[in-house]
C-alpha positions in Angstrom: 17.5 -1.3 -1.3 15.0 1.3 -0.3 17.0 4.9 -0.2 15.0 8.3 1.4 16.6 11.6 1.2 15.2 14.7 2.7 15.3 17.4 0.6 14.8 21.2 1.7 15.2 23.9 -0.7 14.4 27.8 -0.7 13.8 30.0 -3.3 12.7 33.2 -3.1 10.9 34.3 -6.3 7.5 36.4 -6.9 5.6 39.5 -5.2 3.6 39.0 -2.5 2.4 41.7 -0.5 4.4 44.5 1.7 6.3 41.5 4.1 8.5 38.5 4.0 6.6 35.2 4.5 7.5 32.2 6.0 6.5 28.8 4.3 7.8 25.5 6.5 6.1 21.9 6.0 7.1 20.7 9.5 11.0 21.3 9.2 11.5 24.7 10.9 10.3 28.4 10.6 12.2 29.7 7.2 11.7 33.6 6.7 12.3 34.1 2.6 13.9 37.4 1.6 14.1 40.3 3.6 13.6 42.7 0.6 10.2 44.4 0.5 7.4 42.9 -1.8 9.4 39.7 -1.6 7.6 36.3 -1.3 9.2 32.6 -0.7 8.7 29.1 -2.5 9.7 26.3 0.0 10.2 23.0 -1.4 10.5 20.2 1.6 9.4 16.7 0.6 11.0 13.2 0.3 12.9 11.5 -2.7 12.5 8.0 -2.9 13.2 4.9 -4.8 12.0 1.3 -4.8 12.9 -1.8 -6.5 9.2 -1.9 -7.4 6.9 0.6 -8.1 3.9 2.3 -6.3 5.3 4.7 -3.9 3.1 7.9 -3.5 3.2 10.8 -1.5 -0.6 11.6 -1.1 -3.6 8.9 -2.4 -3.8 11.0 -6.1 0.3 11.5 -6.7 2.0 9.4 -9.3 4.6 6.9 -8.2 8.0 7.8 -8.3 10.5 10.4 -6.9 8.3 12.8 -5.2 8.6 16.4 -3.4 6.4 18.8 -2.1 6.5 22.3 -1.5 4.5 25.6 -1.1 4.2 28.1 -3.8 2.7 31.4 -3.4 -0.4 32.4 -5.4 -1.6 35.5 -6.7 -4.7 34.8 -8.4 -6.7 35.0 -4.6 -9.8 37.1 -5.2 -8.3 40.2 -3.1 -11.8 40.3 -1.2 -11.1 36.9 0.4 -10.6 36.9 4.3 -7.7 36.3 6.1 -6.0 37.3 9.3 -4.8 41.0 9.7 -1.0 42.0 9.3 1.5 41.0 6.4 1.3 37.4 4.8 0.8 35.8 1.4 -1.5 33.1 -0.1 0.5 29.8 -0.3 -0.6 26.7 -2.1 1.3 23.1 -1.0 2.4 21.6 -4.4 3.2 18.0 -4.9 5.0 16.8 -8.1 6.4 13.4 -9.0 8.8 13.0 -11.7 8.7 16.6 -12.9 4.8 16.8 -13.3 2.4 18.3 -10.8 0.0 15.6 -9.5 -2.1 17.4 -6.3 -2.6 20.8 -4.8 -4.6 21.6 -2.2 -6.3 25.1 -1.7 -4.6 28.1 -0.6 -3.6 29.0 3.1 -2.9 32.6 4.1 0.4 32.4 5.5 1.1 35.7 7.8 4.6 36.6 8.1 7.4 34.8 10.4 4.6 32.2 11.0 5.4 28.7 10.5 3.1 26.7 7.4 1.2 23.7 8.1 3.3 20.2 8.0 3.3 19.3 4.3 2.3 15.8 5.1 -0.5 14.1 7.5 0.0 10.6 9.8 -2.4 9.6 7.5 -0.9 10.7 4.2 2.6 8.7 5.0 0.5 5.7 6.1 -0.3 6.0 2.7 3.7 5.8 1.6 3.3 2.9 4.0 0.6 1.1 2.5 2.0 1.3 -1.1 5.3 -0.1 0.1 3.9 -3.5 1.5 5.0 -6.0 -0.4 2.6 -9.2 -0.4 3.9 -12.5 -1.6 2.2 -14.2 -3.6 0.4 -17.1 -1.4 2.3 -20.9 -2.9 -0.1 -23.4 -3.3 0.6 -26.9 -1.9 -1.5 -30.1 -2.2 -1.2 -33.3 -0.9 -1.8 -36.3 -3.1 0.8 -34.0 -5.7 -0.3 -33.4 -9.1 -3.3 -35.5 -9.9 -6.2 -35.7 -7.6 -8.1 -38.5 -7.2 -11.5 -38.2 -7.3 -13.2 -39.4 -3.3 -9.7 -39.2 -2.0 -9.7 -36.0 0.9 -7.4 -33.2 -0.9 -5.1 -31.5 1.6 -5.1 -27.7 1.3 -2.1 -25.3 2.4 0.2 -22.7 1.9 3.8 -23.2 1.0 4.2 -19.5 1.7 2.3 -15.7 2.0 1.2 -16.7 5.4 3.0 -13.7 7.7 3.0 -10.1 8.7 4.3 -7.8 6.3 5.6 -5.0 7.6 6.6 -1.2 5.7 8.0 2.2 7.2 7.3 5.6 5.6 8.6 8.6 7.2 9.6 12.4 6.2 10.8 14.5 9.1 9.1 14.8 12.1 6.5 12.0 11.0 7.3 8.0 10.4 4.8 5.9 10.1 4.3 1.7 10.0 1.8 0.1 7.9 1.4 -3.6 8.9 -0.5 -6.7 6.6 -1.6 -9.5 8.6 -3.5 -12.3 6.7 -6.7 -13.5 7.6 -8.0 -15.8 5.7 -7.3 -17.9 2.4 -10.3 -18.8 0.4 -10.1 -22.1 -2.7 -11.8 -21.9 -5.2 -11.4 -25.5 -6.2 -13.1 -25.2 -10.1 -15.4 -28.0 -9.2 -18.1 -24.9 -8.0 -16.7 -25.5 -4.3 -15.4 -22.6 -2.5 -13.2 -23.4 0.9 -12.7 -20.6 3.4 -9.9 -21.3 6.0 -8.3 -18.8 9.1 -5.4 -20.1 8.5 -2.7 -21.4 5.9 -3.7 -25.3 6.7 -2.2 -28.1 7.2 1.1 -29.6 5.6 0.5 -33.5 5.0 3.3 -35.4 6.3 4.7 -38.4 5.3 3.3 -41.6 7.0 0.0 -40.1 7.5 -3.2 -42.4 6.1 -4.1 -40.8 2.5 -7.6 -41.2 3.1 -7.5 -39.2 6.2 -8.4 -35.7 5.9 -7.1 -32.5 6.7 -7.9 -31.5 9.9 -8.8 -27.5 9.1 -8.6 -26.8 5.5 -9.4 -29.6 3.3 -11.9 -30.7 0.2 -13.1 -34.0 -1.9 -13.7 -34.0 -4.8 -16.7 -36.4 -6.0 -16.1 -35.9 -9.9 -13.3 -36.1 -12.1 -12.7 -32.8 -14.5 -12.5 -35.1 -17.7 -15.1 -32.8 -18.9 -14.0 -29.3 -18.2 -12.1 -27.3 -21.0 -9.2 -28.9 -20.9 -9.6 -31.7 -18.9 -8.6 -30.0 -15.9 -10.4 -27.5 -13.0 -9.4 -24.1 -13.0 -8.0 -23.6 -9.4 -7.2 -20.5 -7.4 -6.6 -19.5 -3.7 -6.7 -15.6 -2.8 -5.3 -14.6 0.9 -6.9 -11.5 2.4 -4.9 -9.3 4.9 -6.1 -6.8 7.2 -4.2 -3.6 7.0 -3.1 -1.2 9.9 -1.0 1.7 10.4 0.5 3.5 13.6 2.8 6.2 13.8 3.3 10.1 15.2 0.8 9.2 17.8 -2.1 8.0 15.7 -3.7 4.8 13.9 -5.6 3.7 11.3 -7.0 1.3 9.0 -7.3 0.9 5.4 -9.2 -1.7 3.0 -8.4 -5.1 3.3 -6.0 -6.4 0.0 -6.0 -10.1 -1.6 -3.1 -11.6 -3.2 -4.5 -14.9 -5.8 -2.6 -17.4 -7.0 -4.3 -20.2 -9.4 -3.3 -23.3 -11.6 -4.9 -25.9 -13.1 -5.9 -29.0 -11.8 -6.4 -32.8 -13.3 -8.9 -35.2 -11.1 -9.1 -38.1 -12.3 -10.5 -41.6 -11.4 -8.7 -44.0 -9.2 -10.1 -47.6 -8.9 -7.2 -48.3 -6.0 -5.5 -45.9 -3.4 -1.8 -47.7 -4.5 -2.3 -46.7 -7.8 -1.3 -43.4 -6.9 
């Protein structure tokens, strides 16, 4: 089960110039204490929990219950610029699991003015994105076990042929990341290499076993009686596209792979029946 719970929390705790400041990451204008020299923290961020890890708030934040929030900073050379009136110099803070993991450089914040969202379309996409789950792709070949060397080989996919679909939001912003597989490339350990659009064909029973598969399909023309082992190292890796879409806005990010291998025996067959 995959749990979010918004979190908003103010705290109002150092000096920052003659004003109250406001500090908001997209939830609302907060104003911190109204006692002079008074500044604000604002924490506003997500906490979430997987079954499997990899949940992030930002690309560089460790996985794990997250939060974000701004601090204010007082280390500012005193000669940098910034817009007239009162205000404070904020910094947006991310943590996961207790431990700071990304900052970004310091905003002025004038007074009563609301802060920049904490988080960008493209930063949740990133939740997104680490919360696809990508089966495995299940290899299936038709004959079973043992292949026979000059007999066609039938390649497919018992499964990790679909679109994968993932949500991330924090308030105001959700976001979808969607996988869509594009291609599964064998590797056959023979030194062929098979590149198919799809997940290929299932061979059904009745079919003539010296036929061969009518999109995704090899031969092989030597036994692997003398590979390590006495069997061909075989593997197939599916590659998916990744897209995101969300808060008005889209995206792409790097293609991923998910491989699956297993060994293979070939072996030569004098008759098709003695299969």
């Amino acid at each position: 089960m995959l749990t979010r719970r918004a979190v908003l929390a103010v705290s109002c705790l150092v000096l920052v110039h003659g004003a109250p400041a406001s500090a908001d990451p997209g939830w609302g204008t907060i104003d911190c204490s109204p006692q002079p020299h008074a500044g604000c923290e604002l924490a506003a961020g997500i906490t979430a929990s997987t079954q499997t890890p990899g949940i992030a708030p930002t690309p560089d934040t460790a996985a794990g219950e997250f939060e974000c929030r701004y601090v204010p900073v007082d280390n500012v050379d005193p000669g940098t610029p910034h817009p007239e009136g009162p205000g404070g110099w904020f910094r947006l803070l991310c943590s996961a699991e207790g431990k700071d993991t990304a900052s970004r450089p310091p905003v002025w914040l004038p007074a009563g003015q609301q802060a920049p969202p904490a988080f960008t379309p493209e930063q949740v996409a990133q939740i997104a994105r680490n919360r696809l789950r990508l089966p495995d792709p299940g290899i299936a070949l038709s004959p079973p076990g043992e292949q026979l060397v000059n007999l066609p080989t039938w390649l497919w996919l018992r499964n990790g042929w679909r679109s994968i679909r993932a949500t991330a939001s924090v308030p105001g912003i959700a976001v979808t990341a969607v996988a869509e597989p594009v291609a599964v490339v064998w590797s056959t350990g023979d030194g062929a290499t098979i590149t198919c659009s799809g997940p290929g064909t299932p061979f059904a029973a009745g079919r003539d076993p010296k036929s061969a598969s009518p999109d995704c399909g090899h031969v092989y023309r030597g036994p692997s009686s003398s590979q390590p082992g006495g069997v061909y190292r075989f593997s197939t890796t599916v590659r998916w596209n990744i897209r995101w879409s969300g808060a008005g806005q889209s995206g792409v990010f790097p293609d991923l792979t998910t491989t699956s291998s297993t060994a293979l025996r070939v072996i030569e067959s004098q008759a098709l029946n003695s299969r």
